[in-house]
C-alpha positions, 0 to 999 in steps of 0.5 A, a space after each residue: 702045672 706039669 707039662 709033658 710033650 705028647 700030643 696024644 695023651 688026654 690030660 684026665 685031670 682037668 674038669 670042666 665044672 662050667 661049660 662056656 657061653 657058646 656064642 662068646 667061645 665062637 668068638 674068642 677061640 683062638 687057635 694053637 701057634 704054630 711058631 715059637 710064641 710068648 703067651 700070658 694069662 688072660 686078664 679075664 682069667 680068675 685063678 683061685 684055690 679051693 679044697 687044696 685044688 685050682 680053678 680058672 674061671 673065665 669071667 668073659 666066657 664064664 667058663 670053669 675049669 679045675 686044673 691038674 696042678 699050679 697055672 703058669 701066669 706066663 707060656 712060651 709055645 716053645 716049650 713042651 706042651 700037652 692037652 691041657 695047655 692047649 685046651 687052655 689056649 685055644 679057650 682064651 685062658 692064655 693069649 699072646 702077650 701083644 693082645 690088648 683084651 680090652 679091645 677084644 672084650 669092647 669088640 665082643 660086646 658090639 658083636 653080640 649086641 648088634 646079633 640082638 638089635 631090634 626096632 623099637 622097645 622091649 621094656 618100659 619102666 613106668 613111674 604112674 606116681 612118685 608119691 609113696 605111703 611110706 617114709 623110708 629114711 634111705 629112699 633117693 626120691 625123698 627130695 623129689 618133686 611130688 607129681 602124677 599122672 593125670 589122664 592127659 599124660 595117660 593117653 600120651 603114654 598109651 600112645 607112646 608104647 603103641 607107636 614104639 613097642 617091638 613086635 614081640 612081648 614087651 615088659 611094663 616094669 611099674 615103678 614109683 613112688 608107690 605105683 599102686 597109689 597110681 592103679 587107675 593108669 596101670 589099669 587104663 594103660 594094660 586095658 589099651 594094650 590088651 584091646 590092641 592086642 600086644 603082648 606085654 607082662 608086668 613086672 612091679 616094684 610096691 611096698 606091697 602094702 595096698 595090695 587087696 583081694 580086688 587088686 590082686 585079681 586085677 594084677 592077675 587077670 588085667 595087669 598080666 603081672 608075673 613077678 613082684 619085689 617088695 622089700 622087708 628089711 628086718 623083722 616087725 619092729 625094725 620094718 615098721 621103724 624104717 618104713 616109717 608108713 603114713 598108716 599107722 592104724 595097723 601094723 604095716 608088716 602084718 599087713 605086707 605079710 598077708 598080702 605076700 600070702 595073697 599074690 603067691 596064692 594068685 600064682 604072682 611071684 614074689 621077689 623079696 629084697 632085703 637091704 642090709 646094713 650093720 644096723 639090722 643084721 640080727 633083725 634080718 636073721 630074725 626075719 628069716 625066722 619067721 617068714 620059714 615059719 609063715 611060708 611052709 610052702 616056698 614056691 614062688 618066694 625068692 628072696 636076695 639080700 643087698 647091702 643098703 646103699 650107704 653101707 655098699 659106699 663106704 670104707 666098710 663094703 666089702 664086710 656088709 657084702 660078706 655079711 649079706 651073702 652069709 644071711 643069703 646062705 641062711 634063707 637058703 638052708 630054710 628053703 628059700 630059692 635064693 641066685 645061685 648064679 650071682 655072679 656067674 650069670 651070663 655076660 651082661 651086654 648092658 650095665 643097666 636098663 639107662 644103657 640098654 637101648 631097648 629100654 626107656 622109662 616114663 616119668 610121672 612127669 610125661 618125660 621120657 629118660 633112659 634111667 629109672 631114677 629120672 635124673 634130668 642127665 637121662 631126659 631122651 625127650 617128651 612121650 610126644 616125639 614118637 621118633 625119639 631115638 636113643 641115638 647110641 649104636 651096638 658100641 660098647 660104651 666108653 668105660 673108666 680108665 680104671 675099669 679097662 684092666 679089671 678081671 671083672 668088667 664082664 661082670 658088671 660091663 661098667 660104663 662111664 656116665 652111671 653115677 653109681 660107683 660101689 667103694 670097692 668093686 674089685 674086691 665086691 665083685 671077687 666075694 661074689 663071685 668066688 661065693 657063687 663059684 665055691 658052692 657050684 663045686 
């Protein structure tokens, strides 16, 4: 990077290709140093090339920037500076080299989330059942113990969300097992609410299997449900074969399909998640194929493609992450709407729903849990203690050691008690992120 004494020249070559989170920079902005100082390169500062040019994305702010030349890791003030370097200081992309960022990202993260804080909760996963019509071999419920709700737990969970909801529209995340093989609590439970009149919409995770004319309507009209993801993970035979369904007078993907047809016509979006592993590749791209020709008319169908847990956990993550964004790329040439922000979303004030504290799930048990797994080190309490407190404050949680000088806590906000750790996230997180970066320029 060039740098040229002249306070009044405008650098004309640095672009800004990504504006900045207002509500970050007004916390993070930093003022040019008066005296003779030493600056380094922010760790949130992602350098990288691209058609022979140079980007800085800022992953805190989610800033990006196309410079006027090579970036400097290290500035001293001392040194004849122009608009750019300024820019870039004043924008968090260089700070002073006493700063520990850690401390700074820990403190913006408390900040913007005791700006949100709210009484009560927003979003409250449900499991009605945790039994399923399918065998899928990867599932993680497998070993569970088989339960659902009975009509006491019913009216306990009905009452829990009327005592506890916050004032605003709440979203019922339906869950399972198979929640559709537990319609009788989504119905008893969206009737209550409606004849109380709180605002809620429904979100369902479903294999989309059970789904009929009848349901559908009941989904429109009664489970207020917006969105839907089911998952296809390879074209008829390879879907039929992992799915492994109880139901084998027909053929299970034929039957997901139409119903797929049946919620877009309702004006239900459909979510489709596609678990790849080096195993269904070409039947994945096989599907593709064959949902551009079943689908003329994409509204309301997106589609994202995630590695299958096993393979986003062994030495070979970074290669299926590879493989998922191209076959990502590819539903997208068809016209399917696909994230176009992976990565580049905005900072994520928590990891997931269990730290969220605004969030809470219901077991087909009656318990209440912080996860949506159910695991027993997420259990909060039972549906009977209407003062059940999450007891955790606007703090950032405490992250791994490991996690503290990473480029990319603020694309994942990694805290330590999530047993879901990814071989190489590091590495995971850059292709995505440069994934996403490269096709926004």
């Amino acid at each position: 990077m060039k740098i040229c004494h002249n306070r009044n020249r405008r650098n004309e070559n640095m672009k800004m290709i990504s504006q900045p989170d207002s509500r970050i920079l007004k916390l993070i902005q930093q003022d040019i140093p008066a005296d003779q100082i030493n600056m380094k390169k922010s760790v949130y500062a992602l350098t990288f090339e691209y058609d022979q040019k140079v980007y800085l994305f800022h992953t805190m702010s989610r800033e990006l920037v196309e410079l006027d030349g090579s970036c400097p890791k290290t500035i001293n003030t001392q040194n004849q500076m122009n608009d750019e370097l300024r820019y870039l200081i004043s924008h968090h992309f260089f700070v002073r080299e006493d700063i520990d960022e850690y401390r700074t990202y820990c403190s913006v993260i408390s900040l913007l989330r005791m700006m949100k804080q709210e009484n009560g909760y927003s979003t409250y996963t449900i499991l009605p059942t945790t039994y399923c019509n399918a065998r899928c071999f990867y599932c993680y419920e497998l070993d569970y113990h088989f339960t659902a709700m009975d009509q006491d737990k019913t009216d306990q969970l009905i009452q829990f969300i009327l005592n506890t909801h916050q004032e605003d529209e709440i979203l019922l995340r339906w869950f399972g097992g198979e929640p559709l093989l537990g319609k009788q609590v989504i119905n008893q439970v969206c009737s209550v609410l409606k004849e109380n009149n709180v605002s809620f919409r429904s979100f369902m995770v479903t294999n989309g299997f059970l789904f009929n004319e009848s349901s559908v309507s009941e989904a429109v009209n009664l489970w207020n449900l917006k969105t839907v993801q089911i998952t296809l993970d390879g074209d008829e035979e390879e879907y039929n074969r992992r799915k492994n369904y109880f139901d084998k007078s027909i053929s299970p993907f034929g039957k997901v399909t139409e119903n797929i047809a049946l919620l877009k016509q309702a004006g239900i979006k459909v979510r489709l998640r596609i678990n790849m592993d080096f195993e269904n590749i070409e039947s994945v791209r096989s599907l593709c194929a064959h949902l551009d020709q079943l689908f003329p008319d994409k509204s309301g169908l997106g589609v994202y493609v995630h590695p299958l847990f096993l393979a986003e956990m062994s030495s070979r993550c970074n290669e299926i992450w590879e493989e998922c964004m191209k076959m990502e790329d590819l539903f997208e040439e068809k016209g399917f709407a696909v994230s176009q922000n992976r990565g580049m979303e905005p900072i994520r004030l928590y990891y997931c729903i269990a730290s969220n504290p605004s969030c809470v799930s219901i077991g087909a048990d009656g318990l209440v849990y912080s996860c949506e797994h159910c695991h027993q080190e997420s259990l909060l309490g039972n549906m009977e203690q209407n003062d059940i407190s999450r007891r955790r404050s606007c703090d950032a949680e405490v992250v791994r050691e490991k996690c503290r000088t990473c480029p990319f806590l603020p694309e994942c906000t990694e805290f330590a008690d999530c047993p879901d750790l990814v071989y190489d996230c590091r590495s995971v997180h850059k292709i995505r992120l440069l994934h996403t970066l490269k096709k926004k320029i």
